[in-house]
C-alpha positions in Angstrom: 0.0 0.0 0.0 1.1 3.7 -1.2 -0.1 6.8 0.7 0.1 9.8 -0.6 0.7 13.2 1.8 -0.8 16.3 0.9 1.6 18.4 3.4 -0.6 21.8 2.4 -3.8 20.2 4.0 -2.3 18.9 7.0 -3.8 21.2 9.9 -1.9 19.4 12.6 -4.8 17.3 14.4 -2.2 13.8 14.2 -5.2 11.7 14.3 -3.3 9.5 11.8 -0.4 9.4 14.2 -2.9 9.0 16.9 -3.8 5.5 15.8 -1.1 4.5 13.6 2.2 6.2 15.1 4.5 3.7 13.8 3.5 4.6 10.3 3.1 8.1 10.5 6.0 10.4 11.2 5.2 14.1 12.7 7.3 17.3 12.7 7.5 19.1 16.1 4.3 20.7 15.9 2.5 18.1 15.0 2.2 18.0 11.4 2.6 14.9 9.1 6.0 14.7 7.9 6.3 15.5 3.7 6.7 12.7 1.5 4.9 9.6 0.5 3.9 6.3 2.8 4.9 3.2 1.8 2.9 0.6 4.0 3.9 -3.1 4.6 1.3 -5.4 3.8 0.3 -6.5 7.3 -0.2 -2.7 8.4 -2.7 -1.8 5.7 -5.8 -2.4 7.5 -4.2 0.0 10.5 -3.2 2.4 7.8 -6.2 2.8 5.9 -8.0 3.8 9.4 -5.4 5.9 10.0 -6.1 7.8 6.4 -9.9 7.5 6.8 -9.7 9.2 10.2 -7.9 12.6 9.4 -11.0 15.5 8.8 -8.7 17.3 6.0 -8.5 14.5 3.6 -4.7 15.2 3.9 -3.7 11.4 3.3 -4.7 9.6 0.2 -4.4 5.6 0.0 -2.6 5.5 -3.7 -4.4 2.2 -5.4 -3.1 2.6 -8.9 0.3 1.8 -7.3 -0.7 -1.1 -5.6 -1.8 -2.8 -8.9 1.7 -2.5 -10.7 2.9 -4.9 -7.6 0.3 -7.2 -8.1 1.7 -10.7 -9.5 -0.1 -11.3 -12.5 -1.8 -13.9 -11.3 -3.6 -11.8 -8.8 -5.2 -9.9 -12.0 -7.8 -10.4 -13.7 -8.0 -11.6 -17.1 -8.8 -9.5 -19.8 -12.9 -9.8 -20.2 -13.3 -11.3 -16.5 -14.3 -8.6 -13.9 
């Protein structure tokens, strides 16, 4: 999992760091650190609460990304959905 950071939203509430602080890095006032989020796979489900749970939509959860690691196997077929 890939989350993105939008730094210029980020009010400074750390309810991301609040339930995932492992994850999420702040600055000394309490502000998400800059830069993009890579997530191991068994802290996604933490994560993606961690996202959900901040009020200025500051965090994104990247999915395109998440595809292009996919094994191909994992995909679907072309014409299955």
């Amino acid at each position: 999992m890939h989350i993105v950071v939008h730094k210029a939203k980020c009010q400074g509430h750390a309810r991301c760091w609040a339930q995932a602080p492992n994850i999420f890095k702040l600055d000394d006032e309490g502000y998400v650190l800059p830069g993009d989020i890579n997530v191991a796979q068994e802290d996604e489900l933490l994560a993606s609460g961690a996202v959900r749970s901040c009020p200025e939509s500051a965090l994104e959860i990247d999915r395109t990304s998440a595809a292009r690691f996919e094994p191909a196997d994992m995909q679907p077929r072309a014409g299955e959905a």
